[in-house]
C-alpha positions as CSV (number, residue, x, y, z in Angstrom):
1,X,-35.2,-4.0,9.3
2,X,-34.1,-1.2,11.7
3,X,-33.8,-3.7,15.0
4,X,-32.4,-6.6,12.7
5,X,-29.4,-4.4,11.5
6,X,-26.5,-2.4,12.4
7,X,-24.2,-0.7,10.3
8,X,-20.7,0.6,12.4
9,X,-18.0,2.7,11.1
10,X,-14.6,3.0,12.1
11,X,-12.4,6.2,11.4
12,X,-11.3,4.9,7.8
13,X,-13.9,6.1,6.0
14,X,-17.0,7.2,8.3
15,X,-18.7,9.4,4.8
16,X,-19.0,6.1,3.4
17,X,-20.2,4.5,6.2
18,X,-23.1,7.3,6.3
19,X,-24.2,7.4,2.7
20,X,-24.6,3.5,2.9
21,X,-27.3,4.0,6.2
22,X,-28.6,6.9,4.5
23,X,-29.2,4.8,1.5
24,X,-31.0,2.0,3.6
25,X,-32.4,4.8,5.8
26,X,-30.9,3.6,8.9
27,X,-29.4,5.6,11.6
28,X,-25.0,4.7,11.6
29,X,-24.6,2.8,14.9
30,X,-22.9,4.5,18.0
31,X,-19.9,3.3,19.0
32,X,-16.9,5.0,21.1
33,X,-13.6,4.6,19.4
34,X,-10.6,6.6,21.0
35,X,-6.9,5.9,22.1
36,X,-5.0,5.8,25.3
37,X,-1.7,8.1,26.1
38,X,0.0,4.9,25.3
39,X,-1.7,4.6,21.5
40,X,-3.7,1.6,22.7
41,X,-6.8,1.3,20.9
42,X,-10.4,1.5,22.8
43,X,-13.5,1.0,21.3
44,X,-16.9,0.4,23.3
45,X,-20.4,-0.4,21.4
46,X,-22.4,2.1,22.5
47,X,-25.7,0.3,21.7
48,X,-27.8,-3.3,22.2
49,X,-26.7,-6.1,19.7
50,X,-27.2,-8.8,20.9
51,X,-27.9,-11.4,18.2
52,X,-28.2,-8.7,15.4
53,X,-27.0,-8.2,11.9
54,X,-24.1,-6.5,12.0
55,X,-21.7,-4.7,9.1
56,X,-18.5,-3.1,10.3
57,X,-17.6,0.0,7.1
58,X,-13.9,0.1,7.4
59,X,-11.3,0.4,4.1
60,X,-7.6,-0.6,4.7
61,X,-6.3,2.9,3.7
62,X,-4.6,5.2,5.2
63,X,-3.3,4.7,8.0
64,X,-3.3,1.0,7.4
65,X,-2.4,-0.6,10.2
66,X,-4.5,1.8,13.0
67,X,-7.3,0.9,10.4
68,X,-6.6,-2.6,10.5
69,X,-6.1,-3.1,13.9
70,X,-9.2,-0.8,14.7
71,X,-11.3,-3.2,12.5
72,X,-9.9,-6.3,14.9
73,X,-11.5,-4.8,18.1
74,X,-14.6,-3.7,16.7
75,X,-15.0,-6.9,15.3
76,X,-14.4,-8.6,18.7
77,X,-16.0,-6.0,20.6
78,X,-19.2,-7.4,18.5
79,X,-18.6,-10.8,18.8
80,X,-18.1,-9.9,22.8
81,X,-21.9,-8.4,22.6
82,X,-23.0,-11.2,21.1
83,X,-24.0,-10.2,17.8
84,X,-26.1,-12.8,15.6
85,X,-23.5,-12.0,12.3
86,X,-20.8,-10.0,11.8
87,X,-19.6,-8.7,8.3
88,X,-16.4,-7.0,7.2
89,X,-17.5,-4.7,5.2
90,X,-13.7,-3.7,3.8
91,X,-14.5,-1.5,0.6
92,X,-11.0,-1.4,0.3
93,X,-8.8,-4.7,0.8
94,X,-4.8,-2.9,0.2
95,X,-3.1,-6.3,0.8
96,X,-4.9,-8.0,-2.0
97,X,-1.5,-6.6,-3.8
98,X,0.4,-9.5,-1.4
99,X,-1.4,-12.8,-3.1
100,X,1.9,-15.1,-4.0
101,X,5.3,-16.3,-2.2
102,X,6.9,-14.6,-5.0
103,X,10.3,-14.0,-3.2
104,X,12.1,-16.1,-0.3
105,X,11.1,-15.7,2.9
106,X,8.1,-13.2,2.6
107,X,4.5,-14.0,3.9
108,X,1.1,-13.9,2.0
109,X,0.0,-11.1,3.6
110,X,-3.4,-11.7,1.7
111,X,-4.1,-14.1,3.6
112,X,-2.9,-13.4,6.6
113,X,-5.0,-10.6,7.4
114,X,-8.1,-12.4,5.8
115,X,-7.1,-15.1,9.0
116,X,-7.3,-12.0,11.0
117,X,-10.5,-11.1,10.5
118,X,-11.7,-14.5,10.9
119,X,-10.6,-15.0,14.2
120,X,-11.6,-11.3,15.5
121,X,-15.0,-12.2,14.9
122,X,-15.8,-11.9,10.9
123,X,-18.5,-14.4,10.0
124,X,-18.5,-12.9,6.8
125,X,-16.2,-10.4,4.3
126,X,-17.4,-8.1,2.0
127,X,-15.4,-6.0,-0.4
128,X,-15.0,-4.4,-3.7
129,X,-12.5,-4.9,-6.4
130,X,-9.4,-6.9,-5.5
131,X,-6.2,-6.5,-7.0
132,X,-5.9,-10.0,-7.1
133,X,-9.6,-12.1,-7.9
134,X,-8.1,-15.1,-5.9
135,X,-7.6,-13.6,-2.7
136,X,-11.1,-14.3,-2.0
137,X,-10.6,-17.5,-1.8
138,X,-8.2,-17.0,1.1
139,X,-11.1,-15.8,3.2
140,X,-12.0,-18.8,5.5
141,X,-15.5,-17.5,5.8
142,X,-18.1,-16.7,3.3
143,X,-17.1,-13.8,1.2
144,X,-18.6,-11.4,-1.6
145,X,-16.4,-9.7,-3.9
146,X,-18.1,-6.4,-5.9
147,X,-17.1,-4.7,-8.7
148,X,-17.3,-0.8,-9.8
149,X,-17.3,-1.6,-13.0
150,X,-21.7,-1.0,-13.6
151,X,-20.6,2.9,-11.6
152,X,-17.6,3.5,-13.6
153,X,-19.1,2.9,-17.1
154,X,-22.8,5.1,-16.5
155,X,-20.8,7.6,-15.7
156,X,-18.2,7.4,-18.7
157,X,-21.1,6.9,-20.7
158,X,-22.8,10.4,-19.7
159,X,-19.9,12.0,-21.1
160,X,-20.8,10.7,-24.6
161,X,-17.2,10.3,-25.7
162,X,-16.8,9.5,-29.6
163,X,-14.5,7.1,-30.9
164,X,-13.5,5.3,-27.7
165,X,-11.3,2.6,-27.2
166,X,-10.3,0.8,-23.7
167,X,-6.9,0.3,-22.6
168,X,-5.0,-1.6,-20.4
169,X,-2.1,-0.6,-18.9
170,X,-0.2,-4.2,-19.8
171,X,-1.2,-7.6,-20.9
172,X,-2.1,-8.7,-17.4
173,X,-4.7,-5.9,-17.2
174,X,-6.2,-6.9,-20.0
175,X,-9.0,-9.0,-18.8
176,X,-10.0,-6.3,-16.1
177,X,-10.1,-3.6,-19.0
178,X,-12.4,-6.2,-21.2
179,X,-15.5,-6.1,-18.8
180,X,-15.2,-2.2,-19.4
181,X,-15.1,-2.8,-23.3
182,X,-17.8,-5.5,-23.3
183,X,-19.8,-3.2,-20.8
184,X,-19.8,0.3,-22.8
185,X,-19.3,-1.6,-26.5
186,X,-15.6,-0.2,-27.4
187,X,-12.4,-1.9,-28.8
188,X,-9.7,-3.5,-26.1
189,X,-6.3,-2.6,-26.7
190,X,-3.2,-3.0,-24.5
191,X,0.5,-1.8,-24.1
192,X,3.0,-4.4,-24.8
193,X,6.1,-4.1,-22.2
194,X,8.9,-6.4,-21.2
195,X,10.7,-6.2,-18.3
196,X,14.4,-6.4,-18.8
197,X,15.5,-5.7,-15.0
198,X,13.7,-5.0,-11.8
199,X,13.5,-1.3,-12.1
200,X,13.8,-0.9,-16.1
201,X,10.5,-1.9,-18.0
202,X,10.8,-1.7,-21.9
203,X,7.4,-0.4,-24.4
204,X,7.5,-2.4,-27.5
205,X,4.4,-1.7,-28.9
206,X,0.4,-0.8,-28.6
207,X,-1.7,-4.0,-29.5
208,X,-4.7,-3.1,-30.9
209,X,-6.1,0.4,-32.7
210,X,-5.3,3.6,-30.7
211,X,-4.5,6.0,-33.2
212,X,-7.1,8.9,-32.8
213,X,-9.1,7.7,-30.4
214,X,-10.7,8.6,-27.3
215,X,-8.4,6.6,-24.4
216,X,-10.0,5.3,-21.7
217,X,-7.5,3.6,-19.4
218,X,-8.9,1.4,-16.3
219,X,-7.3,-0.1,-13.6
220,X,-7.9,-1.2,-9.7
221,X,-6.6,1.7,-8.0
222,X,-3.9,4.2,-8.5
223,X,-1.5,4.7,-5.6
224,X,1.8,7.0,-7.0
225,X,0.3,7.6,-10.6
226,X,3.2,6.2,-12.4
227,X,1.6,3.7,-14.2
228,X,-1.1,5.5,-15.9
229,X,1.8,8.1,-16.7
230,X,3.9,6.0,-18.1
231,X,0.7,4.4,-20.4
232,X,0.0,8.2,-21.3
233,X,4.2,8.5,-22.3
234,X,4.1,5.4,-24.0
235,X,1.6,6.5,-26.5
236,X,3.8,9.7,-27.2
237,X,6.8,7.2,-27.8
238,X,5.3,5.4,-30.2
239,X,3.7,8.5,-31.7
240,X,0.6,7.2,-31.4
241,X,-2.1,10.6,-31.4
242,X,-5.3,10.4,-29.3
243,X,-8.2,12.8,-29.1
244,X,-8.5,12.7,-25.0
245,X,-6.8,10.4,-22.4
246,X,-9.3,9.5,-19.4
247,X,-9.2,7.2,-16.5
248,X,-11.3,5.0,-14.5
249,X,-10.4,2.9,-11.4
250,X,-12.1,2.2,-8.2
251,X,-9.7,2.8,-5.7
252,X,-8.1,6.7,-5.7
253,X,-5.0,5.8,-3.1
254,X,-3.4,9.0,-4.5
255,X,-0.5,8.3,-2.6
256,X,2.9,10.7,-2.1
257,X,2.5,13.2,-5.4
258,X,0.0,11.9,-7.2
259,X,-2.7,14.3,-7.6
260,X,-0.3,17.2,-8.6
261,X,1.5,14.4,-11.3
262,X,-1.9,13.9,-12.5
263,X,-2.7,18.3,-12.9
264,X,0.6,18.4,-15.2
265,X,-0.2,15.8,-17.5
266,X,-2.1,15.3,-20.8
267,X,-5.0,13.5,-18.8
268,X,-8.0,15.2,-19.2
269,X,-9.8,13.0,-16.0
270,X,-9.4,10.9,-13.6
271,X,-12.3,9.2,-12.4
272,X,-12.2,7.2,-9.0
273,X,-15.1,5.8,-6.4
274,X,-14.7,6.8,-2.6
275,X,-13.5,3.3,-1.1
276,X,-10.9,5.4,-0.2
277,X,-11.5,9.3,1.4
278,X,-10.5,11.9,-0.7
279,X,-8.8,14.7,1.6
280,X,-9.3,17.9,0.4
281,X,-5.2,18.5,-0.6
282,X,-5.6,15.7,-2.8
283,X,-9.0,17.1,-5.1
284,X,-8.0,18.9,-7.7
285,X,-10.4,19.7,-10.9
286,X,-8.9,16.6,-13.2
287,X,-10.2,14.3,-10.5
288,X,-13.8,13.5,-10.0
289,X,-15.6,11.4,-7.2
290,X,-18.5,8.6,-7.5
291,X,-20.2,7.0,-4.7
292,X,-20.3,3.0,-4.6
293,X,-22.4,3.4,-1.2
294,X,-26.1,3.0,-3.2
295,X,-23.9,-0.7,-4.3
296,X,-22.6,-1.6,-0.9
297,X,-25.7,-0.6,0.6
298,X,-27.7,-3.1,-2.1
299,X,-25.2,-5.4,-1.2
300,X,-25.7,-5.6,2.4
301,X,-29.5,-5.5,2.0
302,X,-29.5,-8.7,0.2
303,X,-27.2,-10.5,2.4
304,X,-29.6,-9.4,5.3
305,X,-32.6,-10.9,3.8
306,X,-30.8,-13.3,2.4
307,X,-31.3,-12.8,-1.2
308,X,-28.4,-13.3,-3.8
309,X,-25.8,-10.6,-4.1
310,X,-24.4,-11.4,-7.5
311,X,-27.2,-10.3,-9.5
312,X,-26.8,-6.6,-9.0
313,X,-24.9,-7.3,-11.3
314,X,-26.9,-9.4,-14.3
C-alpha cells in the first residue's frame, strides 16, 4: 500500500495528519507549503504521484480562509501531478453551519465551497460530523460523512457514570443526542425554548427526567460556549438538581473565551475530538482530548481498497 497511497497535510492540523499515517504506518508525504512577501500562497509536491491515491488532511479551522484556500492549491497542485484520486480529507467542514437561503440576498456557503473543492481537483470528500447532515449532498462528487459518536461514548462509558441521562441542547438537537442515548443505553431528554426575538431566547421547560441525574449534554462542536452554558443555567432556572454536568462534541472550536467560560462553571468535563488543534492557551484540566485519527485512518483504508466505509460503524 505504501506506493499506492499518499497522505498530505496542510498547516491546519498536521498532528492529525501524522497520527492518521502513523496509524496506517505510512510515512506523511513531503510537500513545500510557504507564502510570498505579498501573502500569496506556494505549495510544491515534493514527491512522485503520478496516478496515486491521494488524501489531502486539512480542517476548515482556524484561520479559515488561509486554510481553505491552502486546501485549493494543494488539491490542484495534485491534480497538476497527475494523481490517480484525490480526496478531501476535511475533518472539520465549518461552513456546514451555512446550508439554507435563510435571509435575502445571502449565499449557501455550504455549497459553495463544496463547488470549490470540486473544481480544484477533489474526486472525492471525506469528513466528520456536519452541522447540517444535508450538506453532503451538496458535494458534487462522492462523499463520506463520519461520525464521532462510537469515540465519544467508549470513552464516556469508562467513566462508569450512574444514573445518566442525555441531553440536548433544544428540540432540533434532539435527534443528534438520540444516537448517544441508543448508543450508551440512557434516557433522551431536551430543553424546551422559544424564541421571542432575534437575540432573546425564552426556557419553558426540560422535557423528559433530569432531576438527579448524571447530565451528559452532546452537540457538534462548541465555538463561544454559550450554548452549553446556558443548557447548564437553564437547569438552575428551573431548579432542576443534577449529580454532574458533562459534555461531549466532536469539534472543540473554543473560540474567543471559551475555555476560561468553561473553568468557572458547574461543568465538570468537556470532552472534544482533535478535528480541530487544541493550542496550548486553550487546554485547561475540564477539557480533555480524543483522537478520531485510528477512524479517519480506517476510513481512508477502506476507500483505498475499495471496501465499504459505513460499516465501521455496524
Amino acid at each position: 500500500m505504501q506506493d499506492s497511497i499518499k497522505v498530505f497535510t496542510g498547516n491546519g492540523n498536521p498532528g492529525l495528519a501524522q497520527e492518521i499515517c502513523d496509524h496506517l504506518g505510512l510515512p506523511l508525504g513531503r510537500a513545500d507549503i510557504r507564502r510570498f512577501s505579498n501573502e500569496n500562497i506556494f505549495v510544491q509536491i515534493q514527491e512522485n504521484v503520478r496516478e496515486r491515491d491521494c488524501f489531502v488532511v486539512q480542517p476548515l479551522s482556524s484561520p479559515v480562509s488561509e486554510n481553505l484556500v491552502e486546501l485549493l492549491i494543494m488539491l490542484d497542485a495534485l491534480k497538476g501531478a497527475s494523481a490517480h484520486r484525490i480526496t478531501a480529507v476535511v475533518p472539520y467542514y465549518s461552513y456546514a453551519r451555512s446550508d439554507k437561503k435563510d435571509k435575502p440576498r445571502i449565499s449557501i456557503a455550504g455549497r459553495l465551497i463544496g463547488d470549490l473543492l470540486v473544481a480544484a481537483g477533489a474526486n472525492r470528500i471525506l469528513t466528520m460530523t456536519l452541522h447540517s447532515e444535508q450538506v453532503q449532498g451538496f458535494f458534487r462528487c462522492p462523499a463520506d460523512h463520519l461520525s464521532a459518536t462510537p469515540i465519544l461514548c467508549d470513552y464516556f462509558r469508562k467513566l462508569n457514570l450512574e444514573n445518566c441521562v442525555a441531553l440536548a441542547a433544544d428540540a432540533g438537537s434532539a435527534r443528534r443526542a438520540g444516537a448517544y442515548a441508543t448508543r450508551l443505553n440512557i434516557p433522551l431528554a431536551f430543553i424546551d425554548k422559544r424564541r421571542i426575538s432575534d437575540s432573546n431566547v425564552e426556557v419553558r421547560a426540560v422535557v423528559g427526567d433530569v432531576q438527579g441525574k448524571t447530565v451528559l449534554l452532546f452537540d457538534d462542536e462548541i465555538a463561544t460556549g454559550g450554548s452549553l452554558l446556558e443548557a447548564v443555567n437553564a437547569l438552575r432556572k428551573l431548579d432542576v438538581e443534577f449529580k454532574g454536568f458533562y459534555v461531549g462534541v466532536t469539534h472543540g472550536v473554543l473560540t474567543m473565551d471559551a475555555a476560561p467560560r468553561i473553568m468557572a462553571s458547574d461543568i465538570k468535563q468537556v470532552v472534544v475530538t482533535n478535528t480541530v488543534p487544541l493550542p496550548p492557551e486553550k487546554c485547561c484540566e475540564k477539557i480533555v482530548q480524543l483522537s478520531v485519527a485510528p477512524l479517519f485512518g480506517e476510513a481512508i483504508r477502506r476507500i483505498h481498497t475499495g471496501e465499504s466505509v459505513s460499516e465501521i460503524f455496524e
